[in-house]
C-alpha positions, 0 to 999 in steps of 0.5 A: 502504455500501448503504443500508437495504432497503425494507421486506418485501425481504430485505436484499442480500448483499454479495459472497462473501469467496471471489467473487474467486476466481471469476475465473480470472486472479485464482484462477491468480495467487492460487495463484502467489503462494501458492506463491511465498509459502510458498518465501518463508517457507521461505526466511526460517526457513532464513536465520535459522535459520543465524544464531540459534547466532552470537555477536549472534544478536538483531542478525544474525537482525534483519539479515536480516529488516531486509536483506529489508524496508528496500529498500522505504524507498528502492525503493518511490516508484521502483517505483511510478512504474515500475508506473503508467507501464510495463506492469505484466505485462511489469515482473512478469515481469522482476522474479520472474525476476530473484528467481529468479536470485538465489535460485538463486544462493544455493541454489548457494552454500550448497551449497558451503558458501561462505554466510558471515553476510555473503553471506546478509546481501548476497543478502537485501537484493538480493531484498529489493530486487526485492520492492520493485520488486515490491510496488506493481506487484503492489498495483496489479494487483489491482483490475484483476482484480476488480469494485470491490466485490470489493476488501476479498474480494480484499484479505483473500484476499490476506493469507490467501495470505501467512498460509497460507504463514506456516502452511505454510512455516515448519513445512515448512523446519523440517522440511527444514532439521533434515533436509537443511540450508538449501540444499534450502530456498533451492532450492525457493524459487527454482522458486516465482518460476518458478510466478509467471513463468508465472501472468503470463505467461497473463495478457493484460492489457487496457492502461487507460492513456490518453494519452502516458505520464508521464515519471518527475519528474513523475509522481514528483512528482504521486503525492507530491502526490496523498498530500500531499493526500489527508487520508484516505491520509494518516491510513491511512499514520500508522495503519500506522506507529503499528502496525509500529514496534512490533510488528515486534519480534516478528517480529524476535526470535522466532527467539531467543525460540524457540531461546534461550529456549523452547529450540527447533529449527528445527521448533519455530521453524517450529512458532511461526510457523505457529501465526501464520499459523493465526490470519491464516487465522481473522483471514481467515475471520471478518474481513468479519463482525467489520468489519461488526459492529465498523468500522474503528477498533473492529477496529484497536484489537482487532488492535493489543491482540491482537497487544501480548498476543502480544508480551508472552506472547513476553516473560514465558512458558516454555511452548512452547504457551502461547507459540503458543496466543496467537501464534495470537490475535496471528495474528489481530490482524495479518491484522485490522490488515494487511487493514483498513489494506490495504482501506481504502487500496485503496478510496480511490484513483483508478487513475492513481495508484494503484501510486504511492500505494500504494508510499508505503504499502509504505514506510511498512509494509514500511519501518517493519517493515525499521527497527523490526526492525534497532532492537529487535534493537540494542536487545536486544541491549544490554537483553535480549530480555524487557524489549524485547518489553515495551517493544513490547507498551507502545508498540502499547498507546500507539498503540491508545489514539491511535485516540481522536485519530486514527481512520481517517476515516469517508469513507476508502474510501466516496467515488467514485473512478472517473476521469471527464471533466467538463472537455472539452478546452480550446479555444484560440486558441493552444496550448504547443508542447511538453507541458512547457511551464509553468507553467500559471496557471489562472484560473476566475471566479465570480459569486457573490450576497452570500447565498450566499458562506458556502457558496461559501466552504466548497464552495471550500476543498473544491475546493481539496484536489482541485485540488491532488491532481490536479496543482496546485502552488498555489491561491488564492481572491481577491475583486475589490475593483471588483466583490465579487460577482466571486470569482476561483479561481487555480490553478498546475499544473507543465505544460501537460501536467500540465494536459491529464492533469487533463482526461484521466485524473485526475477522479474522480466525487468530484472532479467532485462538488466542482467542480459544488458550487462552480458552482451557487452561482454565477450563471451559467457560470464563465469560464476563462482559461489563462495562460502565461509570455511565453517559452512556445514556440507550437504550432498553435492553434484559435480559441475556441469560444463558452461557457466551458470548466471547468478 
C-alpha cells in the first residue's frame, strides 16, 4: 500500500487493470491460454452433455467434472516441485503437448462412436491429469512476466481469461453439439493446446534459478515446510476450502438443473454457463475499485453471498432467465472470491518457492472443487437436486459468517518478499564433503542486557517462524544459567546444503527484517557456530575469517 501523498500533489495511480498486457510475452501467452481455455469449455459442455440423458445423470455428470479436477489432490505437490526445480518453459511445453495428444484421442474415438461413459470418464481424468502437472508451472510463470506491482492486474486478467471462455465456450459447443455432436468439440480443443505449444515455445526465458537444483525429497519436503509455517498462506489455503466445498455443487449439478429441471438443450446449458462467465467478466472489470473501497474480507464475504444466492436461485426457481439473471451475479462473486484468494497468495510468496506453495493452493481449490462435486452429486442423488443446492447455499453462508474468526491476515501480501543475502557464506576450518551431509545444528549467541530481554524475547519468536520456513526443522531459544546475560538461538536444518540454500537463494527483505530486529537488542555481534555429527565426511576447508558470520 502507498502511503498518503504530500499535500498539493495529486495522489499516484497505481497500475492499469490492462498494464499487463502491455507486455508481449505476457499478451501472446494470455491469448494462448484464452483459446486453450474456451476449447477447454467447449470440451466440458460436450462431456457432460453426453452423459446428462444417462440413468444417475447427477453422479455421472459430477464424475466428469470430478474426473478432471481431483488429480490436482495427488498431482499437484509433485508438480510443483517439478516447476521449482526444472525449467518451467520446456515442462509447459511437453505437458500441452501431451494435452493435445489426449484430446485428440478422444475426438477419434468419438467419431467412431466407441465413447462409452466409462472411456469419457477415463480420458477426463487423464487430462485431468496433465492439467495438474500443469497448474503450478503455469502459476509460477506469471510473476516472471510482470513487475511485482502488476501482480493483482495479471491475476484478475488471469481469471477474466477463464471467464471470457466461460462466456464464450460453453454457448459456442451448444451450438456445435446441437449441430454436429460432441467429436467437433473435442477436436477444437485439441488444436487449442497447440496454440499454447507455440506461444511458449516464442518465449525465451531468462532462467532466475541460482545454484545446484534441489533434488525433489527435499525440496518437497521444504515447500511443505515453508506453508507449515507461513501463517498468512496458511489462512488463504482455509479460506479456499471454507469457499469451494460448497459452491462446487453448482457447478456440479447445473447440467441436470438445466436439462431436467429448466428443461434445456445443450445450447440453453451452454447459455446458463456464459451468463457465469458474463458476471466473472463484470467481476474482472470493476474488481480493483471495489478491492480498494471494500479490502479483503469485506470482498470475500460479498463473493461468498453472492455466489450462495445464485445456488439457491438453482434450487428454488422455474424460470430460465431469471436463473441466468443471478448466475450472472453469482458470476461475479466467484471471479471476486477466485482473484482475491489467487492475488492475495501470489503477493506473499518468495520466488523459490513459489510453484511448490501454490500446488498446495491448487490442491486445496481445484482438489476440494474435484471432492466436493463427486459429493454433492452422491448426494443428490439419493436427496434430490433442490434440496442439495440449499444445503450448499447453507453452508457458503456458514462460511461467509466464519470471516469474523478468520479473516485473511492483514499483512498477507503487503511484507517484502524479495530474495536477499544478508548472510555471507559461512567460513570454515572445515567444510561437509557432500551437500547431504546433516543434519546441521546451528548455534547463534546473543548478549542481551536485562532491560532489553522482553523485546528480545518477542523479536526471537518472530525469527523463529522465518527459520522454520526457510529450511529449519527445529528451533529453540535457551538462557544460560552461568552467564543469564547469554541467550543462545538453536536451530536444525536437514542438510548441509539445505543450509547453504538458506545463504543463497531463500531470505526475503522481511526475513532479513527480523533477524536485524533480533541483533540490535543485543550488544555486540552474535557468534555463530555450525555443528555437525562425528561421522560427517570432511571435504577441503579454509580457516575462519576473523568476526562472526550470521546464520
Amino acid at each position: 500500500m502507498s502511503s498518503a501523498p504530500a499535500a498539493g500533489k495529486p495522489a499516484a495511480r497505481g497500475p492499469s487493470s490492462w498494464a499487463p498486457l502491455s507486455a508481449r510475452v505476457f499478451r501472446s501467452l494470455w491469448l494462448a491460454q484464452l483459446g486453450s481455455n474456451v476449447g477447454t469449455w467447449m470440451q466440458t459442455v460436450g462431456a457432460q452433455w453426453m452423459l446428462v440423458h444417462q440413468p444417475n445423470a447427477a453422479v455421472l455428470t459430477s464424475a466428469v467434472q470430478a474426473a478432471s479436477l481431483l488429480p490436482v489432490l495427488f498431482l499437484s505437490l509433485p508438480a510443483g516441485v517439478l516447476s521449482d526445480v526444472l525449467d518451467r518453459r520446456t515442462l509447459l511445453i511437453t505437458l500441452s503437448a501431451v494435452m493435445a495428444a489426449l484430446s485428440g484421442v478422444l475426438t477419434v474415438l468419438t467419431a467412431a462412436g466407441l465413447t462409452t461413459p466409462a472411456v469419457l470418464i477415463t480420458l477426463t481424468f487423464a487430462m485431468g491429469c496433465g492439467s495438474a502437472l500443469m497448474g503450478p508451472g503455469w502459476q509460477a510463470i506469471q510473476p516472471e512476466l510482470v513487475p511485482r506491482a502488476q501482480i493483482p492486474a495479471a491475476a484478475a486478467l488471469g481469471s477474466l481469461n477463464v471467464n471470457i471462455a466461460r462466456a464464450v465456450g460453453p454457448a459456442a459447443a451448444g451450438v456445435i453439439v446441437a449441430l454436429t455432436g460432441p467429436a467437433v468439440v473435442f477436436g477444437i480443443n485439441s488444436v487449442s493446446f497447440l496454440g499454447v505449444v507455440a506461444a511458449l515455445a516464442l518465449w525465451r526465458r531468462t532462467r532466475t534459478t541460482a545454484g545446484t537444483p534441489e533434488r525433489l525429497r527435499p525440496a518437497l519436503e521444504s515447500g511443505l515446510r515453508y506453508v507449515r509455517h507461513a501463517p498468512g498462506v496458511r489462512r488463504v489455503m482455509l479460506r479456499s476450502a471454507l469457499f469451494v466445498l460448497p459452491a462446487s455443487a453448482l457447478w456440479g449439478l447445473l447440467p441436470v438443473v438445466s436439462s431436467s429441471r429448466l428443461g434445456l438443450s445443450a445450447g440453453g446449458y451452454g447459455l446458463l454457463l456464459a451468463a457465469l462467465g458474463v458476471g466473472a467478466i463484470v467481476g474482472a472489470v470493476t474488481i480493483k475499485r471495489v478491492r480498494t473501497a471494500l479490502g479483503t474480507n469485506v470482498l470475500l464475504a460479498l463473493s461468498t453471498c453472492a455466489f450462495a444466492a445464485g445456488t439457491a436461485a438453482a434450487a428454488v426457481l422455474r424460470e430460465p432467465w431469471a436463473v441466468a439473471a443471478l448466475l450472472v451475479l453469482t458470476g461475479v462473486g466467484w471471479l471476486y472470491a477466485l482473484s482475491t484468494l489467487n492475488t492475495t497468495l501470489q503477493l506473499a510468496l518468495p520466488s523459490w518457492v513459489r510453484a511448490r506453495a501454490l500446488a498446495v493452493y491448487l490442491m486445496v481449490f481445484m482438489g476440494g472443487q474435484g471432492i466436493g462435486t463427486l459429493v454433492w452429486g452422491v448426494i443428490a442423488n439419493e436427496a434430490g437436486v433442490p434440496p442439495t443446492l440449499l444445503a450448499a447455499a447453507a453452508l457458503l453462508l456458514l462460511g461467509c459468517a466464519s470471516l469474523l474468526w478468520w479473516p485473511v491476515h492483514k499483512v498477507t501480501g503487503t511484507l517484502d518478499r524479495t530474495i536477499v543475502a544478508p548472510w555471507p557464506e559461512p567460513a570454515l576450518t572445515l567444510t561437509p564433503a557432500e551437500a547431504a551431509e546433516g543434519p546441521v545444528l546451528v548455534e547463534v549467541s546473543y548478549r542481551v542486557p536485562d532491560d532489553r530481554v522482553p523485546a528480545f524475547r518477542t523479536a526471537m519468536s518472530a525469527l523463529s517462524v522465518s527459520r522454520r520456513r526457510t529450511g529449519a526443522s527445529r528451533w529453540g531459544l535457551f538462557r544460560a544459567l552461568e552467564d543469564p546475560g547469554t541467550w543462545i538461538e538453536v536451530f536444525e536444518v536437514p542438510s548441509w546444503g539445505e543450509h547453504l540454500r538458506q545463504h543463497e537463494g531463500r531470505i526475503t527483505g522481511y526475513d532479513a527484517e527480523l533477524v536485524e530486529r533480533a541483533r540490535e537488542l543485543a550488544d555486540g555481534t552474535p557468534v555463530v557456530r555450525h555443528l555437525l555429527p562425528p561421522g560427517t565426511r570432511e571435504g577441503p576447508g579454509a580457516p575462519e575469517e576473523p568476526g562472526a558470520r550470521e546464520g
